[in-house]
N, C-alpha and C positions, 0 to 999 in steps of 0.2 A: 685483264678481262680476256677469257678465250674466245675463239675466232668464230663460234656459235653461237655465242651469246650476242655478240656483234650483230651476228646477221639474224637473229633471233629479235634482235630489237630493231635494226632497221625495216623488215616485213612489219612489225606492228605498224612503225610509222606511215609506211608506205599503203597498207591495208585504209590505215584510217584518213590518209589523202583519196585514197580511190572510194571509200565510204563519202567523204566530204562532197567529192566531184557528184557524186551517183546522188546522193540529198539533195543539193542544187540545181540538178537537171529533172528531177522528179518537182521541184518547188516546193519540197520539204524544208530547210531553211534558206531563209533574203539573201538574193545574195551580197546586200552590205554587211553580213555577219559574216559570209565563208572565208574570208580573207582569215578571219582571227584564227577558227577552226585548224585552215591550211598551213599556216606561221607554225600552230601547234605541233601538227600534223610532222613539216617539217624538221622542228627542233626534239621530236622525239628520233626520228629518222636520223638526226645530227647526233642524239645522245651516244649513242654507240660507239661514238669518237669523242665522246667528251673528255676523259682518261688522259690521253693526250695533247690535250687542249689545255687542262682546267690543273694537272700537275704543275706546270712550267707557271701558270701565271701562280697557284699558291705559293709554290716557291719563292717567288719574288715578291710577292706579300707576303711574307713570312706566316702563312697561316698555315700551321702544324697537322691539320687534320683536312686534307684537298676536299672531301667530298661534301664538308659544312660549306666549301663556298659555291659548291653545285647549290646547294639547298636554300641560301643563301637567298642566290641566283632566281633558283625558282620564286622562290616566296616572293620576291618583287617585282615576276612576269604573272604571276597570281592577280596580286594585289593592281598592278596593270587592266588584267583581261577582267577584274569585276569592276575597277572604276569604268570602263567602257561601256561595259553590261550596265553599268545604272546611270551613264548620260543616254543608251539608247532605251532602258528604260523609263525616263523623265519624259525624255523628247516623245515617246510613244504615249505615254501619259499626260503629257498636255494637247496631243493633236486627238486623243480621246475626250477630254473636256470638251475643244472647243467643236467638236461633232453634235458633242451632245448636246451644244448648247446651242449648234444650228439648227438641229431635231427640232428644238423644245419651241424655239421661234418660227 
């Protein structure tokens, strides 16, 4: 990866932590969410060096093709970041019941 693309993709990451910070101080989103955002925020900023990181371990897993186990990778920080999204969507959803059911009494 050239030395542009690098710093091409770290400013995205770095952009969308200073977006994150600037939504959270606005009280645009909780901030029990920004942490996930930030983590994000970071490992796209890390991605830029992923290349270096992610060859040496495919290698010693003998996985033939490095960037299936970026992807890999991803898909199980994914499937991560929406099981989180739908325990704070339960949790939000039962303390909406029990509102409604103080309303109603």
């Amino acid at each position: 990866m050239t030395i542009e693309m690098r710093v091409v993709i770290s400013l995205i990451g770095i952009v969308l932590f200073w977006v994150i910070i600037e939504l959270v101080k606005r009280q645009k989103i909780r901030e029990d969410l920004s942490p996930v955002w930030l983590i994000i925020g970071f490992i796209i900023s890390f991605g830029a060096f992923t290349d270096l990181i992610i060859d040496p371990i495919a290698n010693a897993l003998r996985v033939t093709y490095p960037p299936f186990l970026l992807l890999v990778a991803l898909f199980f920080v994914i499937i991560i970041v929406a099981l989180y999204f739908s325990v704070v969507i339960s949790s939000l959803k039962s303390q909406n019941k029990e509102l409604i059911q103080k309303i109603a009494l």
